[in-house]
Backbone atoms as SQL, in Angstrom:
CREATE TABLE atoms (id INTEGER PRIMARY KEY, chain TEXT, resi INTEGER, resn TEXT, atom TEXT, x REAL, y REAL, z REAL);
INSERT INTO atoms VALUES
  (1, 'A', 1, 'UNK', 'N', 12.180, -1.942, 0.031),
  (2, 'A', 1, 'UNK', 'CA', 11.023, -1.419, 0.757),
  (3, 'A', 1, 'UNK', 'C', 10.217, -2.605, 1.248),
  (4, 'A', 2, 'UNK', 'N', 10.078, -2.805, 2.360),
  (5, 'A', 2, 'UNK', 'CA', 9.705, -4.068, 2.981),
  (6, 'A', 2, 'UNK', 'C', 8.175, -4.006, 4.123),
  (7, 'A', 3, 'UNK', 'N', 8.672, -2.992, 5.062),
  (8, 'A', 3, 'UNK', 'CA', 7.632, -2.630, 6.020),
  (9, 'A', 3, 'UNK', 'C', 6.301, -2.150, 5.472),
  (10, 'A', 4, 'UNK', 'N', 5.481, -2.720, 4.519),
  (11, 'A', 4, 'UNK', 'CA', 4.647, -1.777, 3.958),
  (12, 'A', 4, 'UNK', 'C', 3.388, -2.022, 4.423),
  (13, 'A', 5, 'UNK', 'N', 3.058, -3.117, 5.388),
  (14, 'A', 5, 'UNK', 'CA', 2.009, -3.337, 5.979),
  (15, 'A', 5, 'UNK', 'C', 1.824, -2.108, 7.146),
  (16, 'A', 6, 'UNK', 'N', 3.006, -1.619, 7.735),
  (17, 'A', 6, 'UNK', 'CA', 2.638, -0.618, 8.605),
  (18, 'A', 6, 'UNK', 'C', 2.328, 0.607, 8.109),
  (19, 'A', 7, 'UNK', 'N', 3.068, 1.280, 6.523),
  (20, 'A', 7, 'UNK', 'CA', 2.849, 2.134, 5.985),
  (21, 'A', 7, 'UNK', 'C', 1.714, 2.343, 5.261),
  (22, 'A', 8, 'UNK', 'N', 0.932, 1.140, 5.287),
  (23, 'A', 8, 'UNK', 'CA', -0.467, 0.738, 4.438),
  (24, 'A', 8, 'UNK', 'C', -1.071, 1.368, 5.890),
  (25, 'A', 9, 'UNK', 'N', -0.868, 0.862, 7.252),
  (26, 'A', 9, 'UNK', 'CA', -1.938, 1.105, 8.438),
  (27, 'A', 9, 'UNK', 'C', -1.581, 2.797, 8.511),
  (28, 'A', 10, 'UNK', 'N', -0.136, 3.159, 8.411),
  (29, 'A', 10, 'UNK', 'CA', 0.109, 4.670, 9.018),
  (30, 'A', 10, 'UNK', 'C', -0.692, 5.591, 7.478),
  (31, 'A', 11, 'UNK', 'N', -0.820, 4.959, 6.430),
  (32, 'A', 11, 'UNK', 'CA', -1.782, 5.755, 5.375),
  (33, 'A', 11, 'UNK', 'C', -3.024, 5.886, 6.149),
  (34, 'A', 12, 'UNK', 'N', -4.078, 4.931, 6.652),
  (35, 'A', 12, 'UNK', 'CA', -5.160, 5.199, 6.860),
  (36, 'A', 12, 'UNK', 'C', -5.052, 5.887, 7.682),
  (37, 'A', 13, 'UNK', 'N', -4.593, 6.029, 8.785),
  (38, 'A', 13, 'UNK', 'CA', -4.341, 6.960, 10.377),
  (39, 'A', 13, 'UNK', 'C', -4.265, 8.282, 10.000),
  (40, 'A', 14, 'UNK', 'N', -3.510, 8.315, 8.898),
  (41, 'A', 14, 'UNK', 'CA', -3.439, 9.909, 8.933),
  (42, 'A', 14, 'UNK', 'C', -4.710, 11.023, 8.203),
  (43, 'A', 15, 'UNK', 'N', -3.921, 11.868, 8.779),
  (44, 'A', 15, 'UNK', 'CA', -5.398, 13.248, 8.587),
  (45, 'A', 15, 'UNK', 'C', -6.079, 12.871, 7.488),
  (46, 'A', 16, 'UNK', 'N', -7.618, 13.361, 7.378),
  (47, 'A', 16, 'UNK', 'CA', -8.718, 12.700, 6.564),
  (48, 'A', 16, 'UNK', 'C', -8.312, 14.294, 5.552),
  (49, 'A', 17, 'UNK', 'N', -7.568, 15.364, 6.001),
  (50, 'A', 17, 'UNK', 'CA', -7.220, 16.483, 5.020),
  (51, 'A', 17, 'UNK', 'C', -6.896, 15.900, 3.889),
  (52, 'A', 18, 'UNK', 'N', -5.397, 15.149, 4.020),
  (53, 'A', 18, 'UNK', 'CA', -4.624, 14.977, 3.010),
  (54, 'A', 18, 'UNK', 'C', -5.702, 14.252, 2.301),
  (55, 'A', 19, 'UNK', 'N', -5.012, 14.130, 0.864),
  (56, 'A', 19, 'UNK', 'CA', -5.805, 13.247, -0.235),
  (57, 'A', 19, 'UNK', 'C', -5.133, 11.970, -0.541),
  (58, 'A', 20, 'UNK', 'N', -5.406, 11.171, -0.533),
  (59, 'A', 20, 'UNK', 'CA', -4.903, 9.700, -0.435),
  (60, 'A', 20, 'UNK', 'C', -3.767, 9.552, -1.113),
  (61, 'A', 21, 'UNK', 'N', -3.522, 9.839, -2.334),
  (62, 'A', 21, 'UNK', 'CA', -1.910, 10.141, -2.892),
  (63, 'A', 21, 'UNK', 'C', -0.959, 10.661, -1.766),
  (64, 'A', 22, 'UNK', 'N', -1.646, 11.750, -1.020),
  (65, 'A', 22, 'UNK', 'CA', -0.132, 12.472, -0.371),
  (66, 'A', 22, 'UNK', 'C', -0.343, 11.592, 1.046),
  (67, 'A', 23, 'UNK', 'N', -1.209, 10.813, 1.721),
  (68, 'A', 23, 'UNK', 'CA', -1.053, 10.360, 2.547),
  (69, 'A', 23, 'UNK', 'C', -0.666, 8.783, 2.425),
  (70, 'A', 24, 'UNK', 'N', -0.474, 8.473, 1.384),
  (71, 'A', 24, 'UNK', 'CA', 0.313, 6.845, 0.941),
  (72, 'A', 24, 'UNK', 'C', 1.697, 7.280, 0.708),
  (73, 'A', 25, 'UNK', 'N', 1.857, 8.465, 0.089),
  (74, 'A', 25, 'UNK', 'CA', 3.168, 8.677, -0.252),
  (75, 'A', 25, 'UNK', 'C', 4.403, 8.971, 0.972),
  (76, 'A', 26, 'UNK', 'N', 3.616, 9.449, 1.874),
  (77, 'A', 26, 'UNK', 'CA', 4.207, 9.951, 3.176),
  (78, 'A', 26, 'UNK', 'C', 4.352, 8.362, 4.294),
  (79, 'A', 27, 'UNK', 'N', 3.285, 7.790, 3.965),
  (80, 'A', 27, 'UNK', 'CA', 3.620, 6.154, 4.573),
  (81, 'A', 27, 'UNK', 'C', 4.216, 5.505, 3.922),
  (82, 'A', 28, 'UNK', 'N', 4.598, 5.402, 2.582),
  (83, 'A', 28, 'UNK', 'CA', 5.958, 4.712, 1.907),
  (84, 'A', 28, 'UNK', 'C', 7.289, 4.911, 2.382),
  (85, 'A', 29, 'UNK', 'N', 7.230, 6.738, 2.167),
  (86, 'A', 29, 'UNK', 'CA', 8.935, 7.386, 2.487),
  (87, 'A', 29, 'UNK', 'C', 9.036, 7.188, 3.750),
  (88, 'A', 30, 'UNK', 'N', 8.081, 7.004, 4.847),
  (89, 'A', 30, 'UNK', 'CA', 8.796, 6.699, 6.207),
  (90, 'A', 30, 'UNK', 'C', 9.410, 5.587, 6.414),
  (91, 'A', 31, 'UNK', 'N', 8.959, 4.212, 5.456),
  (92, 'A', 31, 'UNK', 'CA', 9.544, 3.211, 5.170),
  (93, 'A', 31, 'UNK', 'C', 10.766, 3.180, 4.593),
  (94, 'A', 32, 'UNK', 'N', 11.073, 4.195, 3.807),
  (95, 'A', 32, 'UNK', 'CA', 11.864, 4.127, 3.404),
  (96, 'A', 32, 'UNK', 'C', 12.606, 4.208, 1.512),
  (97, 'A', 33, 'UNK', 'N', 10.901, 4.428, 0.744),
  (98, 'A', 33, 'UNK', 'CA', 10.763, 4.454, -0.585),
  (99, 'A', 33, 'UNK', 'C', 11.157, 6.027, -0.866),
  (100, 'A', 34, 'UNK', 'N', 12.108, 6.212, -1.979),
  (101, 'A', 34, 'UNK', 'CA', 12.394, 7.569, -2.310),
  (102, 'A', 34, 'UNK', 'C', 10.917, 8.722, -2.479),
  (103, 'A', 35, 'UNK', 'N', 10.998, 9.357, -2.621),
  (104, 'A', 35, 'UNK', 'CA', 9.686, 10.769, -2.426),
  (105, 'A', 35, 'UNK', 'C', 9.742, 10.499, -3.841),
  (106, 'A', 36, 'UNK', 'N', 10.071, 10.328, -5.042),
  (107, 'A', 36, 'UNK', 'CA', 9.640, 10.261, -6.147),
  (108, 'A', 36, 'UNK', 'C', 9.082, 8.855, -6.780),
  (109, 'A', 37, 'UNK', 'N', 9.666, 7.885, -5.968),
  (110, 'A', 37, 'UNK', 'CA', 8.639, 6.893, -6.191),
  (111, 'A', 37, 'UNK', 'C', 7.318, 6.466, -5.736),
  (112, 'A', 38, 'UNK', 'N', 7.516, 7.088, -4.149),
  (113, 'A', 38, 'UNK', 'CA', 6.452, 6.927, -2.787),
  (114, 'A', 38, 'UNK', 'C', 5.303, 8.100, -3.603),
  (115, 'A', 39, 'UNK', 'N', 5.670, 8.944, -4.259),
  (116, 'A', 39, 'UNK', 'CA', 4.583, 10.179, -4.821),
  (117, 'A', 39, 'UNK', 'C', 3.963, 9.414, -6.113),
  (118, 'A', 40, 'UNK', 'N', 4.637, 8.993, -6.443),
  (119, 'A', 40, 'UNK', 'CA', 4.111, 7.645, -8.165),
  (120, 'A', 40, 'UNK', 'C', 3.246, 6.868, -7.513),
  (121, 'A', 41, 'UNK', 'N', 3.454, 6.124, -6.751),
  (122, 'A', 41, 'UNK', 'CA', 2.839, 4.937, -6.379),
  (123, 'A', 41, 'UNK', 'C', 1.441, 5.646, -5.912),
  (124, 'A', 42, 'UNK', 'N', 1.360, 6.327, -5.314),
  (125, 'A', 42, 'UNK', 'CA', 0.588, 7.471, -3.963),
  (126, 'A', 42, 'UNK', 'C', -0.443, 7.636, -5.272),
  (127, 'A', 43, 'UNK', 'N', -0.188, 8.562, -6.509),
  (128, 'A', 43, 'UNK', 'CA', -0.633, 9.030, -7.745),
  (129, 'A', 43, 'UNK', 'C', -1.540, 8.002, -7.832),
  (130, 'A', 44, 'UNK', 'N', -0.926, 6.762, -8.387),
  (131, 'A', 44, 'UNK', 'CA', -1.520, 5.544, -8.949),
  (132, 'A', 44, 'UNK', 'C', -2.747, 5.128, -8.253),
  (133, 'A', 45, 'UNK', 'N', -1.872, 4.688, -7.150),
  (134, 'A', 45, 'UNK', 'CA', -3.231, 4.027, -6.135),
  (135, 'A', 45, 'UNK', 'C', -4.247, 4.689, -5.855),
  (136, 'A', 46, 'UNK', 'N', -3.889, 6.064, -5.721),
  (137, 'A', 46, 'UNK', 'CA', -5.354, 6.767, -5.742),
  (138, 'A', 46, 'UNK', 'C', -6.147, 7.120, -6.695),
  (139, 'A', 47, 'UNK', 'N', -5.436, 7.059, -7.960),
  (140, 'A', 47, 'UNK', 'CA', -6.381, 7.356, -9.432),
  (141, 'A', 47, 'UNK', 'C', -6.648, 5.873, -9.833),
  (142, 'A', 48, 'UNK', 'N', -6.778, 4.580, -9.114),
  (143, 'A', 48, 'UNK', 'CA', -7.091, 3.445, -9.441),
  (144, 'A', 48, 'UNK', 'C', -8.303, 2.753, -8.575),
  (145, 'A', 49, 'UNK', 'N', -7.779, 2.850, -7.499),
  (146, 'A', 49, 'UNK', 'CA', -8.381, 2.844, -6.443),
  (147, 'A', 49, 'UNK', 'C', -9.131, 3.603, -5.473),
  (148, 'A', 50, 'UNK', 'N', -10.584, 2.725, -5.321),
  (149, 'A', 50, 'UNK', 'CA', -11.789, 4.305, -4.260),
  (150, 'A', 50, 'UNK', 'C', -10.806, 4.159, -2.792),
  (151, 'A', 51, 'UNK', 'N', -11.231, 5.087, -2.120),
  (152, 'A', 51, 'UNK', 'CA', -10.935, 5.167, -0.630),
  (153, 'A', 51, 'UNK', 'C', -11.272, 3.889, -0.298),
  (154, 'A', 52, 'UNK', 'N', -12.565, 3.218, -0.185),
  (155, 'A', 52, 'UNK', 'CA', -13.283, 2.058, -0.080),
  (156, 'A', 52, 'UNK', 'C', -11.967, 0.785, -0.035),
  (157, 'A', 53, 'UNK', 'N', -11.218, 0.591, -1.643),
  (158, 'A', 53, 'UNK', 'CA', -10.742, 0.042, -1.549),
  (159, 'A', 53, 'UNK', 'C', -9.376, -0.227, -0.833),
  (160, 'A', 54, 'UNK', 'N', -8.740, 1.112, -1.204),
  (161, 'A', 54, 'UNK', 'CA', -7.614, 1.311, -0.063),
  (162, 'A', 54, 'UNK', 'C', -7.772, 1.013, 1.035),
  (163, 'A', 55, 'UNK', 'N', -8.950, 1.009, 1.780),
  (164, 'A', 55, 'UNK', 'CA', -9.440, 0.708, 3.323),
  (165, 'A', 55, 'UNK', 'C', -9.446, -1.038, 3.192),
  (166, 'A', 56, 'UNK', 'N', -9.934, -1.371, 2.281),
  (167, 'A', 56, 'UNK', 'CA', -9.265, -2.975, 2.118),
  (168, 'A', 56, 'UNK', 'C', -8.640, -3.659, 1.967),
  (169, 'A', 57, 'UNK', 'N', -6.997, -2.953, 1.366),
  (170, 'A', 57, 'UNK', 'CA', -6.381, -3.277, 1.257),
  (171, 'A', 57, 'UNK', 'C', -4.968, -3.051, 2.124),
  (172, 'A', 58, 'UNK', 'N', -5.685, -1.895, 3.525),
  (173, 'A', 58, 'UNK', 'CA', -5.106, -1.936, 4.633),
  (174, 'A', 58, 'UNK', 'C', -5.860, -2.708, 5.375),
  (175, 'A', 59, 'UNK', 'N', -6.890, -2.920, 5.842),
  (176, 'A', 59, 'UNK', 'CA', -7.355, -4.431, 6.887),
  (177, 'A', 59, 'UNK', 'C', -6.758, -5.393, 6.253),
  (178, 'A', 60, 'UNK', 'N', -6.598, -5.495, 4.739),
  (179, 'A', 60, 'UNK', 'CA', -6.281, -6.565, 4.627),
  (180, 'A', 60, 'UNK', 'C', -4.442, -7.145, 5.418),
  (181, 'A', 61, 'UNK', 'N', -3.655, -6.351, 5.060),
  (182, 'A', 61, 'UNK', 'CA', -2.628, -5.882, 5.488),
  (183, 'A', 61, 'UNK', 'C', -2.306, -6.377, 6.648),
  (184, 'A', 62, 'UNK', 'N', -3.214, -5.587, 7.434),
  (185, 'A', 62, 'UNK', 'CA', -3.098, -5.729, 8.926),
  (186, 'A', 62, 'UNK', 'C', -3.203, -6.938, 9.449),
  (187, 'A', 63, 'UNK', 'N', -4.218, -7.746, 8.764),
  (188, 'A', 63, 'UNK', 'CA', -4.877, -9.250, 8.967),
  (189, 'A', 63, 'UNK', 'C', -3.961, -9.809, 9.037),
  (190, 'A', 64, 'UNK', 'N', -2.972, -9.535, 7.695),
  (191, 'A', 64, 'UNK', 'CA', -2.204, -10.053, 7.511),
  (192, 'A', 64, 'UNK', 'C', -0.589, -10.571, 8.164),
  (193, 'A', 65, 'UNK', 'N', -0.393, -9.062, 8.881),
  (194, 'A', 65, 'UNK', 'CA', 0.845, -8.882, 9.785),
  (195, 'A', 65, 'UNK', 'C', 0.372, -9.885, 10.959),
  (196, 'A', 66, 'UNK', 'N', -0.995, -9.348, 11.639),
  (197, 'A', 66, 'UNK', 'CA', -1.092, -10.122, 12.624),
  (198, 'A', 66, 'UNK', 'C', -0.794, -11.646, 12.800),
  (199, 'A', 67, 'UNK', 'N', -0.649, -12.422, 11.884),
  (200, 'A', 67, 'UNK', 'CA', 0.247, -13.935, 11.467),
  (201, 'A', 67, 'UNK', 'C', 1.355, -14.216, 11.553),
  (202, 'A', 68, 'UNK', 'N', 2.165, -12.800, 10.855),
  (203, 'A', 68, 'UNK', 'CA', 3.309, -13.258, 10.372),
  (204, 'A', 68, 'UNK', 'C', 4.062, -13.316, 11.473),
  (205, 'A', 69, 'UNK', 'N', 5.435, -14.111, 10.649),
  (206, 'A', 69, 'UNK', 'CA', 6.447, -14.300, 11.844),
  (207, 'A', 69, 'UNK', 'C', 7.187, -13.032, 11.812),
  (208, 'A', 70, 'UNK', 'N', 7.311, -12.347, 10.705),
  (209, 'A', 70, 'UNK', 'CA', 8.125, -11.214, 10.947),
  (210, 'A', 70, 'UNK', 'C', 7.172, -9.742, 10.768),
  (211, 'A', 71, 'UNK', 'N', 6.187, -8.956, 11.695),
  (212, 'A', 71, 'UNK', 'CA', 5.715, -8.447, 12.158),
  (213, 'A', 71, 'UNK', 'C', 6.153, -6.840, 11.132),
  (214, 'A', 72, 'UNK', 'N', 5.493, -6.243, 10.547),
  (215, 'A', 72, 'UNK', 'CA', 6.199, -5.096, 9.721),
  (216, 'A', 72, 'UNK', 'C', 6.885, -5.305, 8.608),
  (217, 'A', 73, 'UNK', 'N', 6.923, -6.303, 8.270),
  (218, 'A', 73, 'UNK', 'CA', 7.738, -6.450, 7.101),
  (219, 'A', 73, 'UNK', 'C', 6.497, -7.421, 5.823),
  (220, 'A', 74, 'UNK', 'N', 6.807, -6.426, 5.159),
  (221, 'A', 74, 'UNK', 'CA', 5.518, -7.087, 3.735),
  (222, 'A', 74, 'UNK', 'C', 6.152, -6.700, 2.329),
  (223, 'A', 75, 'UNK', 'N', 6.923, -7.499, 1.860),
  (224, 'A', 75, 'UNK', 'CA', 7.200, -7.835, 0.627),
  (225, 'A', 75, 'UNK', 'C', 6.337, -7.465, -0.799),
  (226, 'A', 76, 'UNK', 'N', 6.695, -7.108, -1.842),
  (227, 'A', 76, 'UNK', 'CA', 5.965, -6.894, -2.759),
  (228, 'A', 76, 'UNK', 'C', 4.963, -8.346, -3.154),
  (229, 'A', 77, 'UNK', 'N', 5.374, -9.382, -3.035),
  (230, 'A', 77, 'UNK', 'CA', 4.889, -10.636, -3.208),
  (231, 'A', 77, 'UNK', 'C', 3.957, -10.705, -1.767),
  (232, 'A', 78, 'UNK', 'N', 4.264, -10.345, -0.909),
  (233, 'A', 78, 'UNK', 'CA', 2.965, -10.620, 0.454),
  (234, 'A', 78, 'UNK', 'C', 2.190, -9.331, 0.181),
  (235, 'A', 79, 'UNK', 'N', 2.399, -8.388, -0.554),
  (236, 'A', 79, 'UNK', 'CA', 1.434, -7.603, -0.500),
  (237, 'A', 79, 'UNK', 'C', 0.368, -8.320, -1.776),
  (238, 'A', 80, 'UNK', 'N', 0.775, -8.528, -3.122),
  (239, 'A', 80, 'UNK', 'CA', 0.101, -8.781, -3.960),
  (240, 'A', 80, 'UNK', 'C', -0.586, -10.110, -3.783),
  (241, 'A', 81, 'UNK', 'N', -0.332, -10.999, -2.864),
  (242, 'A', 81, 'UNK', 'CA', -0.845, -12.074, -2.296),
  (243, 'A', 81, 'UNK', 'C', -2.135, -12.020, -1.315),
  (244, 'A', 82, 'UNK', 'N', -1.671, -10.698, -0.526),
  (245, 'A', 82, 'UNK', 'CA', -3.108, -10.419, 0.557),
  (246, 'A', 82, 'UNK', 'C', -3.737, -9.771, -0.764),
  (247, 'A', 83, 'UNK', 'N', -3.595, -8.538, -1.491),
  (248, 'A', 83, 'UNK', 'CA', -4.434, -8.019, -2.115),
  (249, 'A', 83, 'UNK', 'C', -4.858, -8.983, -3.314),
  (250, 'A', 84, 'UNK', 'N', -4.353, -9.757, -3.460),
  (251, 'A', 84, 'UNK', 'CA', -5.318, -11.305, -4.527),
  (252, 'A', 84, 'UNK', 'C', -6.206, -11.900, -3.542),
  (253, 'A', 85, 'UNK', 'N', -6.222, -11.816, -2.205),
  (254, 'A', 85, 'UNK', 'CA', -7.125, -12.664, -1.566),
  (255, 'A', 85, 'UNK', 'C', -8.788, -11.612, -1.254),
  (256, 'A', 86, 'UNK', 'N', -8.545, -10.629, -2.163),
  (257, 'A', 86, 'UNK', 'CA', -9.669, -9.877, -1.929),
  (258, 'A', 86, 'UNK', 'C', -10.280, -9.847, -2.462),
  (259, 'A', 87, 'UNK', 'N', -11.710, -9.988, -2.607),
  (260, 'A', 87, 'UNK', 'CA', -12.693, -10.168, -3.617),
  (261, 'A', 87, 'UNK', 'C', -12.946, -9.249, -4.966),
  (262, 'A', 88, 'UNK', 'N', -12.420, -8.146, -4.913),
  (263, 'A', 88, 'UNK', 'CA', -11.832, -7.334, -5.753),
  (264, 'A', 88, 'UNK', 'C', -10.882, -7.340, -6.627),
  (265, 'A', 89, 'UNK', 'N', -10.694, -7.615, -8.227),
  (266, 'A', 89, 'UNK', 'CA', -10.019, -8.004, -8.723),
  (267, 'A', 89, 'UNK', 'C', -8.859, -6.665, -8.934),
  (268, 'A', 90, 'UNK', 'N', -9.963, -5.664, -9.082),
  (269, 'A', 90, 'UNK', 'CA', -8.988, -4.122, -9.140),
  (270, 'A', 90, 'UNK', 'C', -7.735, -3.992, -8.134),
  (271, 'A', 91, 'UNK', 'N', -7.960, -4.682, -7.136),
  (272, 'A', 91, 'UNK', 'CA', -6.775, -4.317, -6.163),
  (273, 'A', 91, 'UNK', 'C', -5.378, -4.668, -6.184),
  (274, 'A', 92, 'UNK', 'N', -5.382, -5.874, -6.553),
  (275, 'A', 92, 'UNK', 'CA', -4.440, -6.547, -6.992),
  (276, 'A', 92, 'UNK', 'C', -3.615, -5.976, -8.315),
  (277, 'A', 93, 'UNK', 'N', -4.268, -5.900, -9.296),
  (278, 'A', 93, 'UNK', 'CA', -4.253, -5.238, -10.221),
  (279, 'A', 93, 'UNK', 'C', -3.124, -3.647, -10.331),
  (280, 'A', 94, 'UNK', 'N', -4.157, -2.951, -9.547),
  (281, 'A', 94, 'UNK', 'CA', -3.448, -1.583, -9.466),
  (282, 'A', 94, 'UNK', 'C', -2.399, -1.889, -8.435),
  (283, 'A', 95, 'UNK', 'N', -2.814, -2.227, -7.273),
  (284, 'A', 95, 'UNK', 'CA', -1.297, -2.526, -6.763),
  (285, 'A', 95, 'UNK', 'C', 0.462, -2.921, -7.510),
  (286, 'A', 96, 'UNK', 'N', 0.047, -4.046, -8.563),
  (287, 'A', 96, 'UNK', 'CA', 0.832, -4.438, -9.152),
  (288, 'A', 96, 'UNK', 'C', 1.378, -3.324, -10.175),
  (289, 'A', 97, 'UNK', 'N', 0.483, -2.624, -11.004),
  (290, 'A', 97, 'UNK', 'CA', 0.735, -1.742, -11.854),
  (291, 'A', 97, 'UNK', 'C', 1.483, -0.633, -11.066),
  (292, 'A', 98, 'UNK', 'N', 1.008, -0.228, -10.263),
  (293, 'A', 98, 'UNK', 'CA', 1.745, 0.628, -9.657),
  (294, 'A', 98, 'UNK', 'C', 3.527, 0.626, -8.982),
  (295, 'A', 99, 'UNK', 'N', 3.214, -0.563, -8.512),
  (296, 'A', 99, 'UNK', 'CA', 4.729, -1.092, -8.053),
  (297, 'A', 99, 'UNK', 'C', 5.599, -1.092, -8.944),
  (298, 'A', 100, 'UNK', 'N', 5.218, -1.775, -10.496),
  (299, 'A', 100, 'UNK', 'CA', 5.833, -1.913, -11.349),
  (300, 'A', 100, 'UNK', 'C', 6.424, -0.780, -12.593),
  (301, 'A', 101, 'UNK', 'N', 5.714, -0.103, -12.426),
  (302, 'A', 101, 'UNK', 'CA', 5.160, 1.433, -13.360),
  (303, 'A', 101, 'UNK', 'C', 6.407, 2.311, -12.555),
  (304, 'A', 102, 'UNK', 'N', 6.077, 2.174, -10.986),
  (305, 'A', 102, 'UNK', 'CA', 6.662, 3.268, -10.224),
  (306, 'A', 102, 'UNK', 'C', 8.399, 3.036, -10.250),
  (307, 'A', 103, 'UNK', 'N', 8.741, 1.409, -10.428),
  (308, 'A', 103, 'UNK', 'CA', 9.995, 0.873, -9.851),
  (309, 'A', 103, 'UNK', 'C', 10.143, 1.169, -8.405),
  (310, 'A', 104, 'UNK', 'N', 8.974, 0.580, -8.206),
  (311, 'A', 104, 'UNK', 'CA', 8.806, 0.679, -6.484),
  (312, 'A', 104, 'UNK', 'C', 8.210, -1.133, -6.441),
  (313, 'A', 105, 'UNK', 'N', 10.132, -1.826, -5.775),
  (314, 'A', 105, 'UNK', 'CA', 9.752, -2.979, -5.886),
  (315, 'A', 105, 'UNK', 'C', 9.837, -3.026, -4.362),
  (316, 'A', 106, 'UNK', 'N', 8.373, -2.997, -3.936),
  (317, 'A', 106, 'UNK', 'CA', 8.154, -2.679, -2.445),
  (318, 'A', 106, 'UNK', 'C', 8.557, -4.070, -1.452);
């Protein structure tokens, strides 16, 4: 699971209905993460993380793509790298737990 900077941007885009679990989980599996891990991770991040932060840890994301040489593609290590560069220690944190918890080695 690689593309997750776009699935981090296609989470925020979508309907303000869904609840942040089912709208992370639905931007994982388009990437390409099974529906039972993409629904774990989805779980996590949202019982860890406010909306607030999720919204930071997609700009951050995005900031981030906009650099790279390979455009859509964000590694479990480039994700936990942008989300360490955030002043928020929680982010990093649950990100990691989650990836790891879920066996979603994104």
């Amino acid at each position: 699971m690689k593309p997750v900077t776009t699935a981090l941007l296609g989470i925020l885009a979508l309907s303000a209905c869904a609840a942040p679990a089912t709208r992370i989980s639905a931007g994982l599996q388009r990437y390409g993460l099974d529906e039972q891990r993409a629904d774990c991770v989805g779980t996590r991040l949202q019982g860890d993380l406010s909306l607030g932060q999720l919204q930071q840890l997609g700009r951050a994301a995005a900031a981030y793509q906009k650099g790279d040489t390979t455009p859509g593609v964000l590694t479990t290590g480039d994700l936990l790298r942008v989300a360490g560069e955030l002043k928020d220690p929680a982010i990093p944190l649950a990100v990691g737990k989650a990836a790891a918890g879920c066996g979603a080695i994104l």
